[in-house]
C-alpha positions as CSV (number, residue, x, y, z in Angstrom):
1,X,108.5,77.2,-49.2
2,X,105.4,78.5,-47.5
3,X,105.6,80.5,-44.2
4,X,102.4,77.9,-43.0
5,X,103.9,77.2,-39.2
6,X,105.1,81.9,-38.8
7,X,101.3,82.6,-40.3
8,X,99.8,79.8,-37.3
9,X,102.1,81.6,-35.1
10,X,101.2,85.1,-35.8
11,X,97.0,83.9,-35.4
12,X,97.6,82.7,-32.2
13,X,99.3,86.2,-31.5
14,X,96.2,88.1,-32.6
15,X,94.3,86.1,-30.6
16,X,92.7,83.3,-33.0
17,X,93.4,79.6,-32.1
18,X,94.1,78.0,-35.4
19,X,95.3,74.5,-35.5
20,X,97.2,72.2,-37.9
21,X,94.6,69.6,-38.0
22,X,91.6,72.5,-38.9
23,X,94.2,73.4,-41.7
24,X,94.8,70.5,-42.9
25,X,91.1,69.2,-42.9
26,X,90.1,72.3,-45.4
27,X,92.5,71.0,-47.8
28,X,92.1,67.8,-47.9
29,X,88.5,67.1,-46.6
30,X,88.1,63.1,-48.4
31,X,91.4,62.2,-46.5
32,X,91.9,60.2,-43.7
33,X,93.4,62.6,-40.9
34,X,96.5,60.6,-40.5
35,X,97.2,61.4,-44.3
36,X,96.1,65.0,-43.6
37,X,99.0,65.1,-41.3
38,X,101.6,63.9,-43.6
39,X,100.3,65.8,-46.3
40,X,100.4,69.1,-44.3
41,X,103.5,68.0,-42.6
42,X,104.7,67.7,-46.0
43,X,103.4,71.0,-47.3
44,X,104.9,72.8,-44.4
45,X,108.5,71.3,-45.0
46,X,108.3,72.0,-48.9
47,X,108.4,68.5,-50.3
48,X,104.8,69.1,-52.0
49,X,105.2,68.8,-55.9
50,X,102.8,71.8,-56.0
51,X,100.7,73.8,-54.2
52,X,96.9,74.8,-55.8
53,X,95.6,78.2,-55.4
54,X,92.6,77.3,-53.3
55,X,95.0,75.9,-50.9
56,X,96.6,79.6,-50.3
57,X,93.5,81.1,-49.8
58,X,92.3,78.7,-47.3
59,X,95.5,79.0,-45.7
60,X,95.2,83.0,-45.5
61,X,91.4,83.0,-44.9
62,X,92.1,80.4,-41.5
63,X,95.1,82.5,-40.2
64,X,94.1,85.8,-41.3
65,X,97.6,86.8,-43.6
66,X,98.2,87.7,-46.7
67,X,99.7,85.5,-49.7
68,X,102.6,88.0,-49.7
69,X,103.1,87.0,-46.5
70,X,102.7,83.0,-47.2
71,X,105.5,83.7,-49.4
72,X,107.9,85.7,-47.8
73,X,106.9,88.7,-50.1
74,X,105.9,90.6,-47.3
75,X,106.2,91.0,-43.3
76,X,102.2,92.2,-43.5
């Protein structure tokens, strides 16, 4: 499971308001938002069959962490 909500967290402690919604807009920009909710609530809880590259980077590009960090590789 991806550390989505500690990466938000940790933003927000550097001083860059990231949202949910913003989040979950760049990944699934032809959605409605109320599906971009479930599908990021979903993604956050770890009931997504799979999770694409691309989504990892826009994940670490919006909260500034690493993928080692998405993945509990890594406290950086």
């Amino acid at each position: 499971m991806m550390r989505i909500e500690q990466a938000i967290a940790r933003a927000k402690e550097q001083g860059n308001k990231v949202l949910k919604k913003d989040i979950a807009a760049r990944l699934w920009p032809d959605s409605t938002p109320v599906a971009q909710q479930v599908n990021f609530t979903r993604l956050c809880a770890g009931k997504t069959p799979r999770i694409y590259e691309e989504w990892v980077k826009i994940i670490c590009e919006m909260t500034g962490c690493t993928a080692d960090f998405l993945f509990g590789l890594s406290n950086e």
